[in-house]
C-alpha positions in Angstrom: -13.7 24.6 10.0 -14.5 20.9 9.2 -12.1 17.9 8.9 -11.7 14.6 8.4 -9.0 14.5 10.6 -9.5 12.7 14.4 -7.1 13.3 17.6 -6.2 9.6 18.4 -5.5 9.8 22.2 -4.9 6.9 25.0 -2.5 5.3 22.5 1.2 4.9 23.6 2.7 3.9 20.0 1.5 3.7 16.7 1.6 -0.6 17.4 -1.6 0.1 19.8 -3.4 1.6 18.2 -2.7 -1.1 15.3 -3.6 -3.7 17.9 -6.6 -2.1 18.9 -8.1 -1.5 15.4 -6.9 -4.3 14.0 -5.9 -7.3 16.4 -2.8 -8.3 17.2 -0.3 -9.6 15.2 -0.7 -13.2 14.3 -5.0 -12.7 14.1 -6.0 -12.8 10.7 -7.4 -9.1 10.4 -4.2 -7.7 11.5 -2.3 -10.2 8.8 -4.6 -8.9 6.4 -4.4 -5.5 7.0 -0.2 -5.8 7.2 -0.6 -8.1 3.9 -2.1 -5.1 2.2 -0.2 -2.3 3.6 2.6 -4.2 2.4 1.1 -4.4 -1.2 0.1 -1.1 -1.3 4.2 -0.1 0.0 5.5 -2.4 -2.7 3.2 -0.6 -5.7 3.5 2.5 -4.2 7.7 2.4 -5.0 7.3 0.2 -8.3 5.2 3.7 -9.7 7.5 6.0 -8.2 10.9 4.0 -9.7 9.1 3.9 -13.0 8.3 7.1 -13.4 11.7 8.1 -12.2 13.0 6.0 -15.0 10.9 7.0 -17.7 9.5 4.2 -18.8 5.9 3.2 -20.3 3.7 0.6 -18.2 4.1 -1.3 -21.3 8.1 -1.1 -21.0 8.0 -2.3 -17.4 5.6 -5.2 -18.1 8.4 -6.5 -21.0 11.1 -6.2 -18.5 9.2 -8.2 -15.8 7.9 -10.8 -18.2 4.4 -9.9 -17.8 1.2 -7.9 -19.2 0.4 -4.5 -19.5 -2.4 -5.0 -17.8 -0.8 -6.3 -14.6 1.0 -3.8 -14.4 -1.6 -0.9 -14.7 -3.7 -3.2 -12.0 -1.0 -3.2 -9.8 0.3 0.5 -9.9 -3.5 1.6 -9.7 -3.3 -0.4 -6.3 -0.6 2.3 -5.1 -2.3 4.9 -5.5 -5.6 4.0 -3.3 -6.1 2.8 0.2 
């Protein structure tokens, strides 16, 4: 049976392997890679609560002041990486 799954072994914590694939904090691949983890996170919950509250992208984007549009961009975000 195939998978896209690999064994990560030789790594104590999830932080070195991080530092390995990515640099340490502070280096600017790791800052990006935290930057969008974080914006993924943030969009990620934002689609969850919204559909939770059952309301329309539209709905959302006049309660934060913003366009639909954003909104769609943003939520789209959470559901890739």
């Amino acid at each position: 049976m195939e998978t896209n799954e690999k064994i990560v072994t030789g790594y104590r914590t999830l932080d070195d392997w991080l530092d390995q694939k990515y640099g340490e904090p502070g280096t600017e691949e790791r800052d990006e890679f935290d930057s969008e983890t974080a914006e993924f996170c943030l969009a990620a919950t934002l689609k969850e609560e919204r559909l939770r509250a059952g309301i329309t992208q539209q709905q959302l984007a006049d309660k934060l002041g913003t366009k639909k549009s954003y909104i769609s961009r943003l939520l789209r975000m959470g559901s890739q990486m």
